[in-house]
C-alpha positions in Angstrom: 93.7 213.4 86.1 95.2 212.1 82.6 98.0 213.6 81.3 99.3 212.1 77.8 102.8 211.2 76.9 104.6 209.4 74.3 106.7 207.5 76.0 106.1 206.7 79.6 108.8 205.5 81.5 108.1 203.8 85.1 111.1 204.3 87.6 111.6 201.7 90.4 109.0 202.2 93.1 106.4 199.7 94.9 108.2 196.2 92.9 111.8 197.2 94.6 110.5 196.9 97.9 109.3 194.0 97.7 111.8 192.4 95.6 114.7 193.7 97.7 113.0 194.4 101.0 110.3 192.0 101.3 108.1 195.0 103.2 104.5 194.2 103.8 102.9 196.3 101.4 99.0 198.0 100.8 97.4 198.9 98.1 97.8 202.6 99.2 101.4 201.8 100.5 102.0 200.9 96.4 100.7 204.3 95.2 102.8 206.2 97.6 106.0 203.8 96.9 105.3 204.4 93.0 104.6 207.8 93.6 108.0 208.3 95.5 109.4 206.3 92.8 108.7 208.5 90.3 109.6 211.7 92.2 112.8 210.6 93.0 113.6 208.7 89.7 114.0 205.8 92.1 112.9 204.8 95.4 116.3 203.6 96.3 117.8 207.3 95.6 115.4 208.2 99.2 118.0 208.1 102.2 118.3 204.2 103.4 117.0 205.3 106.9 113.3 205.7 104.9 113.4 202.2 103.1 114.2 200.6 106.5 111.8 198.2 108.3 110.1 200.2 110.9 108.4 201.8 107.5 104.8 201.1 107.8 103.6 200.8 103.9 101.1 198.4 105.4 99.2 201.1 106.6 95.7 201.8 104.9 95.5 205.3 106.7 98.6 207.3 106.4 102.2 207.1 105.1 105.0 209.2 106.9 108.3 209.5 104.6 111.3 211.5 105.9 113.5 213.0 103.5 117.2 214.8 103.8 116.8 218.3 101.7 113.9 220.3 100.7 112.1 219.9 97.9 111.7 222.6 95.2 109.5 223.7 92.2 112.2 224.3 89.4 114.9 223.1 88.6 115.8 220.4 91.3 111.9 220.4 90.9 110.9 217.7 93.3 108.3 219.4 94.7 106.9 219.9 90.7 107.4 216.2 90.3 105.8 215.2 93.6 102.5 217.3 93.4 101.9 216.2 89.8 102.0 212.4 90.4 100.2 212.5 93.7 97.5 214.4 91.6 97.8 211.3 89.1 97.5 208.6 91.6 94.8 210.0 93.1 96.7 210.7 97.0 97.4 213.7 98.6 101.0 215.0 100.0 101.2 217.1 103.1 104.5 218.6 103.8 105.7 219.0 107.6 108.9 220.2 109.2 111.3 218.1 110.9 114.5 218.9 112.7 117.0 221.0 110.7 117.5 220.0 107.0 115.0 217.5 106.7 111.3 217.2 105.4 108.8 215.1 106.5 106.2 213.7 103.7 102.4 212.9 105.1 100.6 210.8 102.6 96.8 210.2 103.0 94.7 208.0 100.6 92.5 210.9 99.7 91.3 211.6 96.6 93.1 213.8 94.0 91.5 217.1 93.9 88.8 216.9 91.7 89.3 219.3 88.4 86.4 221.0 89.6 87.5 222.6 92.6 90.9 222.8 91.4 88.9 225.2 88.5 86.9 227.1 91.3 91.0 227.4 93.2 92.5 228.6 89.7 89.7 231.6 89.6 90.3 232.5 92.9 93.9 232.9 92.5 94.1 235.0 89.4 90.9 237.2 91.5 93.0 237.3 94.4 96.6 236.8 94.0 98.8 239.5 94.1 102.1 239.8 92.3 105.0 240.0 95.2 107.5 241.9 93.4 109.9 241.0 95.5 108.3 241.1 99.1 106.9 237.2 99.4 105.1 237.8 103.2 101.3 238.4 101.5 102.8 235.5 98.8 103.7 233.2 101.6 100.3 234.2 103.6 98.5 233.4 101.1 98.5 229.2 101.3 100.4 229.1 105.1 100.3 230.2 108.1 103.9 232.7 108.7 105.2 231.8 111.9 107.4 234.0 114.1 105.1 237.3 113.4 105.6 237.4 109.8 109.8 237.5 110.8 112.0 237.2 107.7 114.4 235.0 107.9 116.5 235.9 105.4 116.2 237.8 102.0 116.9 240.9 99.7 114.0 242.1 96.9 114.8 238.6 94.6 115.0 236.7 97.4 113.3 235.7 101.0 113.4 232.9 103.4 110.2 232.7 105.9 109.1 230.4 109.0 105.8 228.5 107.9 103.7 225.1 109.6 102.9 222.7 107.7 101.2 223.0 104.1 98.7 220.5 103.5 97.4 219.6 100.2 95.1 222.0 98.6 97.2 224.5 100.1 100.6 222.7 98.6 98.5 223.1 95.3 97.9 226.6 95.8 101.3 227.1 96.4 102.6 225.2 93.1 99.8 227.6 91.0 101.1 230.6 92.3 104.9 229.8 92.0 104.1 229.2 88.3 101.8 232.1 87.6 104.0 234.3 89.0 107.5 232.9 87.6 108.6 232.2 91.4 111.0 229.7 92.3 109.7 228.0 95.9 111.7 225.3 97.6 110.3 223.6 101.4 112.7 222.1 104.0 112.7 221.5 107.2 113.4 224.1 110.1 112.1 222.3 112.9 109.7 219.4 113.9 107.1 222.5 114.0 108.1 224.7 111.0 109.7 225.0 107.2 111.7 227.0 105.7 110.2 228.7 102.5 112.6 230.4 100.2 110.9 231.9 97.2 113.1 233.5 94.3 111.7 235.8 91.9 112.1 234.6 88.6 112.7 236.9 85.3 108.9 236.9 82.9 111.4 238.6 79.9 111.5 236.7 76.9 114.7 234.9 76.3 116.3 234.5 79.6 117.6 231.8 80.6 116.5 228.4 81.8 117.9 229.3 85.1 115.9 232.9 84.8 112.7 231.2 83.7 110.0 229.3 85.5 108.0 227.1 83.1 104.2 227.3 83.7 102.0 225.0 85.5 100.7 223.4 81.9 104.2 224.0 80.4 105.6 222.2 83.6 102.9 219.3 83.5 103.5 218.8 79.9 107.2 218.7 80.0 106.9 216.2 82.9 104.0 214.3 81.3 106.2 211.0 80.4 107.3 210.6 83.8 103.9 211.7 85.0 101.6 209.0 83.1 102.3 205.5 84.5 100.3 203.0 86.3 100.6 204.2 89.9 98.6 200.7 91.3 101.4 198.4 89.9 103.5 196.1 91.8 105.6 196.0 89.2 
């Protein structure tokens, strides 16, 4: 996927491990370190317990990263930022539970999902999708499974909190369509080894609110990212 920008700028990633770590590092292991780089504006802003030796960016077959916090799709939109340039390297992200207030990341060296399907998902969607209006349990059903029976965790009509597994990729994209189509704020941490907690806020769709009101949509999102997006994700450097 190629997104244009102006200005590109490349934030510390794959080059910082190996210039201050000295990790044994794949070609793979550089996409995700890049990648991680760009999402966090820094590899070395990533809690010191991921960057420490037992890290396997050797590994041709799958990357696990460990993160404190969640990871959201506005505002501290990490989750935004990590979608879009896994989609641009050309890897996929799945997102896993850990204990209590931390998220585990699951890279795989699969392909980006071709435009194509990601089409064939987008028409689905607006055929399928259905507006939550402040009750997120179809929402949430829609790209996870809902543990605990569907239990909500915590909410009011802006505002829930529900138990999920895992969400792999496609299904993370899913998830990032819907949040922007809808003007829904969704944020992912960790609940347990087996589950998340995903808290989705309903967003205003009223002309001039504010940016805290607004959710910008997916191309709006993509474009305002696109200079942090659109940089060379098989660089050492």
């Amino acid at each position: 996927m190629t997104i244009e920008a102006k200005a590109p700028t490349k934030y510390a990633g794959a080059g910082w491990l190996q210039n201050h770590e000295k990790f044994s590092i794949s070609k793979f292991g550089v996409k995700v370190a890049n990648v991680l780089g760009q999402t966090f504006l820094g590899i070395y802003h990533i809690d010191a317990a991921v960057l420490n030796k037992k890290m396997l960016w050797g590994s041709y077959v799958v990357i696990c990263v460990t993160i404190h916090g969640g990871l959201a799709t506005y505002d501290f939109d990490l989750l935004s930022r990590l979608v879009f340039c896994c989609r641009a390297a050309g890897i996929g992200v799945s997102i896993h539970g850990s204990f209590k207030g931390y998220t585990k990341l699951v890279f795989t060296p699969e392909d980006s999902t071709p435009e194509s399907v990601m089409g064939a998902t987008t028409v689905e969607i607006q055929e399928s999708s259905v507006d939550p209006k402040g009750d997120f349990l179809e929402f949430a059903s829609r790209f996870s499974r809902v543990r605990d029976g569907g239990h909500l965790i915590w909410g009011d009509k802006n505002s829930q909190v529900y138990s999920v597994e895992r969400i792999h990729w496609l299904n993370l994209q899913v998830m990032m369509m819907q949040c922007h189509k809808y003007c829904i704020r969704g944020s992912l941490v960790g609940r347990s080894n087996y589950s998340l907690e995903a808290h989705f806020t309903q967003r205003t769709l009223q002309d001039g609110g504010s940016i805290y009101e607004r959710h910008p949509s997916w191309s709006q999102h993509q474009e305002d990212l696109a200079g942090l997006i659109n940089v060379d994700y098989t660089s050492i450097d």
